[in-house]
C-alpha atoms as one frame of an Amber mdcrd trajectory, in Angstrom:
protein
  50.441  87.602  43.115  52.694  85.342  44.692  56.136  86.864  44.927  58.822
  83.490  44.409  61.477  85.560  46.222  62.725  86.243  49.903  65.432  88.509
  51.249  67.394  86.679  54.351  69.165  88.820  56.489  72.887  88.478  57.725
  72.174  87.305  61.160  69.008  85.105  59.486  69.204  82.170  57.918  65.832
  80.132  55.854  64.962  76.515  57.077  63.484  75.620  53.762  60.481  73.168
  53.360  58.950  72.101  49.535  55.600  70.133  49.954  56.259  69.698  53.439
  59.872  67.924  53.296  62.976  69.809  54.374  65.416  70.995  51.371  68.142
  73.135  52.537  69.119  76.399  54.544  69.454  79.370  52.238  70.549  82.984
  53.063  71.677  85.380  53.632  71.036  87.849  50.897  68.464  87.080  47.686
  67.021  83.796  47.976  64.816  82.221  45.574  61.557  79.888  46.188  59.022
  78.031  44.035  55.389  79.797  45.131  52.767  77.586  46.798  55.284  74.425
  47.077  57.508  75.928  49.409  57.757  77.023  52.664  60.406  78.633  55.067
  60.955  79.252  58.527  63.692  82.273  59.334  66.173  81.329  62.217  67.848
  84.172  64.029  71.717  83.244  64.615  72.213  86.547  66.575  72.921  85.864
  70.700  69.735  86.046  72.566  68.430  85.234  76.651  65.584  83.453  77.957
  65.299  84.898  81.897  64.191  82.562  84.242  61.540  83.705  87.029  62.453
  82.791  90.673  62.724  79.263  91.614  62.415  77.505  94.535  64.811  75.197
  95.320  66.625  73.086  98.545  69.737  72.820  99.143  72.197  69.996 100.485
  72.072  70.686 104.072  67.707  71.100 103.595  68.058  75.205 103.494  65.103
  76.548 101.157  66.064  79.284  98.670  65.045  81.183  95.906  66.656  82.317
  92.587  66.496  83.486  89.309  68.927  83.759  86.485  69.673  84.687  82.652
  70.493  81.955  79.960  72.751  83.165  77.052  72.288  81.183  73.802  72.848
  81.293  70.175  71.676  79.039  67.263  74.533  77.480  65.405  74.669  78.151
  61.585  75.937  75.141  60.953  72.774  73.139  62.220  70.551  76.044  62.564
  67.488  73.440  60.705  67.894  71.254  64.331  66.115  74.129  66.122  63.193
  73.804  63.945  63.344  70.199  62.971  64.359  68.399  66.353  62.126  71.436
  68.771  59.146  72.877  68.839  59.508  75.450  70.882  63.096  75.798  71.553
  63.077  78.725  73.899  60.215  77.068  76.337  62.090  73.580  76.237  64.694
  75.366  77.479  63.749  77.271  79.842  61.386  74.013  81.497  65.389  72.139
  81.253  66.958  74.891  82.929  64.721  75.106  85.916  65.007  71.004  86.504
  68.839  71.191  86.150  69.018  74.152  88.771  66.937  72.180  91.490  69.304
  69.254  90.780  72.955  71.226  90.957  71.423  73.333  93.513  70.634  70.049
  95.929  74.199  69.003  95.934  75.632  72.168  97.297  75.023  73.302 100.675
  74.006  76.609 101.430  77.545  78.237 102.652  78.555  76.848  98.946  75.684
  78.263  97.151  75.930  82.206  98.411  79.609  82.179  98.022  80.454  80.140
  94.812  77.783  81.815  91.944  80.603  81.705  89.362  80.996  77.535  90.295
  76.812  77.394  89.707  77.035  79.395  86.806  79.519  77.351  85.174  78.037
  73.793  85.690  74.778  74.998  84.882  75.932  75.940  81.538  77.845  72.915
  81.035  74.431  70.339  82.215  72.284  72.771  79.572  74.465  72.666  76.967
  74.573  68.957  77.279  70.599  68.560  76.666  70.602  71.964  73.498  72.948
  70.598  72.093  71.197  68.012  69.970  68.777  70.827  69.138  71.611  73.010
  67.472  71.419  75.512  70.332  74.794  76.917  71.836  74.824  77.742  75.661
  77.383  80.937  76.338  76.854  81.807  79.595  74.518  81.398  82.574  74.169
  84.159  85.506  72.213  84.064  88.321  70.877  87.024  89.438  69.643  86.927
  92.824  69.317  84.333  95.801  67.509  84.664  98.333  67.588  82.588 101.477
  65.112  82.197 104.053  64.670  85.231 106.879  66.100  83.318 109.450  69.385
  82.873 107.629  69.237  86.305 106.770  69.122  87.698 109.958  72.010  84.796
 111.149  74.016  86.411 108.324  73.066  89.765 108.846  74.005  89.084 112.971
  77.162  87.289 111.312  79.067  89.982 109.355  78.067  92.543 112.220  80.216
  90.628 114.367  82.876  90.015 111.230  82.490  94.181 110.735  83.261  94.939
 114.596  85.753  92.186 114.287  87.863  93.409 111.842  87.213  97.273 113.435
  88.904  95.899 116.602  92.045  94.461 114.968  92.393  97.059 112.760  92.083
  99.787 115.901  94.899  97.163 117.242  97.186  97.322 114.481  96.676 100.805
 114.441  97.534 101.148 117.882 100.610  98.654 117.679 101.809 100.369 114.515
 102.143 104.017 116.260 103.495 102.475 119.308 106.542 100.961 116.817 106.851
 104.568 114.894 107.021 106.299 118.952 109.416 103.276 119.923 111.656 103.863
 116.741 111.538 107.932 116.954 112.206 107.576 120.690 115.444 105.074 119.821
 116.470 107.372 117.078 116.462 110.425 118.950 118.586 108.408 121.946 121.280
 107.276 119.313 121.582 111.012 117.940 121.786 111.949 121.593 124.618 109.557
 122.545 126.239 110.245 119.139 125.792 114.207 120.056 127.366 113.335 123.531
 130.084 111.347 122.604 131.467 113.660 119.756 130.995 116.487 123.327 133.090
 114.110 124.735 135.687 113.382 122.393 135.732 117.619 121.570 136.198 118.143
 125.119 138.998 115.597 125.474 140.946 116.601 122.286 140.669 120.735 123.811
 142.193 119.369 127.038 144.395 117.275 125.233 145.295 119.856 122.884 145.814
 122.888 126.305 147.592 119.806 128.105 150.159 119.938 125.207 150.592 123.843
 125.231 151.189 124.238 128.575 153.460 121.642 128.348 155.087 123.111 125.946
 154.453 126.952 127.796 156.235 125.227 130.958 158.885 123.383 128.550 159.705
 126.571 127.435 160.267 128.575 130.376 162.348 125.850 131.915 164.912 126.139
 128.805 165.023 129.690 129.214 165.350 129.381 132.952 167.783 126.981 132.336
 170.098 129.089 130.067 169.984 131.955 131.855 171.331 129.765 135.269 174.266
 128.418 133.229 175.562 132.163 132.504 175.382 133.125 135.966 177.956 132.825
 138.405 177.771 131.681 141.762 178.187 134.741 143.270 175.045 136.251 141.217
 173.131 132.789 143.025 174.122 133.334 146.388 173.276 137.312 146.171 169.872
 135.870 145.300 169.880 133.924 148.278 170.338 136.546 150.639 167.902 138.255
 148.959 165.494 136.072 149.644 166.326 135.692 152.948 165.718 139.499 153.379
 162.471 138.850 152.269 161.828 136.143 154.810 163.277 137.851 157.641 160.664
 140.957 156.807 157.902 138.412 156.946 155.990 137.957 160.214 156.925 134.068
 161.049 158.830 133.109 163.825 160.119 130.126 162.802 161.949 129.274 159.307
 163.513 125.521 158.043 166.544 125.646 156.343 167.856 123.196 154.021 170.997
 121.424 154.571 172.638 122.890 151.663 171.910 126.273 153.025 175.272 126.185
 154.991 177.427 125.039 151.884 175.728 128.542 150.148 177.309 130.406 153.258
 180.820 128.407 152.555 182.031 130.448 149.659 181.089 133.876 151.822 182.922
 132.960 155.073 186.369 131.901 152.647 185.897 135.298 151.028 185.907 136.662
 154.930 188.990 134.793 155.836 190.661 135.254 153.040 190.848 139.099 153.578
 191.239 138.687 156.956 194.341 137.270 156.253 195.277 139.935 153.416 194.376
 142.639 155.991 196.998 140.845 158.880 199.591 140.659 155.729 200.005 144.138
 155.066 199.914 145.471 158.720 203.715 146.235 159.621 205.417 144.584 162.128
């Protein structure tokens, strides 16, 4: 019993063929289809990859390498009958494209180019395969390459190469390293001669304000004294001052030395004393009778 209907899924969609001769795309859900005359062909619109096996190819500067890489697609709904209309075999059409376009993107780029700019490949090998699927309704989303390999030679230059660039880079950091500690001693060693000359120069500047500070109380002390001295002079008399020259000069004729230096106003001090002498002399004479 032939059954006259289909059920498309969401991510399908029905190329639809009656006697041979294409009528429509139908789908998704509950489709219905005149037994015997028609015929359909389900498209899946759901994202999908075709991996490509390792390829050999040459680059610019004649280096021989080998890769292999992942092609993204999708069928667009819109055209989705081009994929089965325009293709037989989509997925092996595209696949034989991709490998020709890789050997020809790949021989423009030399080999420095080609291990250090995969996101560059990947993005004009999409664009050249898009060009080409496009007619068939196919959508290119991404290409990635997934390994390339270059010849043992190279290898072992590149291996030999970022040895070097590793020891390299070990040395100048060790440098730096070296340069930055002898900054941090440098700078500790300044900063602990600045607090030092601070430390002495606040001694200092202590030591001179004490002395300053004892100059002015002695000053003062001696200030002091010499008022008192110098009130306690003006009250006495000059008989009280010459007294205390003789007594000194009791004290000086006790002492051992032989010789003594007078000042010349020691003989005005003995002045007033020798008057006194004559002047009772003379009282004395007065009141003998004659």
């Amino acid at each position: 019993m032939l059954i006259p209907f289909k059920i498309i899924r969401q991510y399908e969609r029905a190329v639809g063929f009656r006697l041979g001769k294409f009528i429509g795309l139908r789908g998704p859900g509950l489709t219905v289809w005149v037994p015997i005359a028609d015929d359909i062909r389900r498209v899946d619109l759901r994202e999908a990859f075709v991996e490509i096996p390792r390829q050999n190819a040459i680059t610019k500067d004649n280096a021989p390498i080998e890769i292999d890489f992942l092609i993204y697609y999708k069928v667009m709904e819109e055209v989705a009958e081009k994929s089965v209309l325009y293709v037989q075999d989509f997925r092996g059409a595209l696949s034989g494209i991709a490998t020709t376009s890789l050997r020809a993107v790949i021989g423009d780029i030399p080999l420095d180019d080609v291990l250090a700019k995969r996101d560059q490949i990947n993005q004009v090998l999409r664009v050249k395969l898009d060009e080409v699927t496009e007619r068939w309704g196919i959508k290119i989303t991404a290409v990635e390459i997934k390994e390339i390999i270059p010849p043992a030679g190279i290898q072992q230059a590149m291996n030999r190469q970022m040895a070097a660039e590793r020891e390299r880079r070990a040395v100048v950091l060790e440098a730096e390293g070296k340069r930055q500690a002898s900054i941090t001693v440098a700078e500790g060693e300044k900063a602990a001669a600045i607090l030092k000359a601070e430390g002495d120069r606040q001694s200092a500047i202590l030591r001179a304000e004490g002395s300053r500070q004892a100059a002015i109380l002695n000053a003062e002390g001696f200030s002091a004294a010499l008022d008192k001295i110098n009130s306690v002079a003006i009250t006495a008399d000059f008989k009280t001052m010459s007294l205390q020259y003789f007594q000194t000069l009791k004290e000086l004729g006790a002492s051992p030395s032989t010789k003594y230096i007078f000042p010349m106003e020691f003989t005005s001090l003995l002045e007033p004393f020798l008057r006194m002498g004559n002047n009772q002399q003379t009282d004395e004479d007065r009141t003998v009778p004659r």
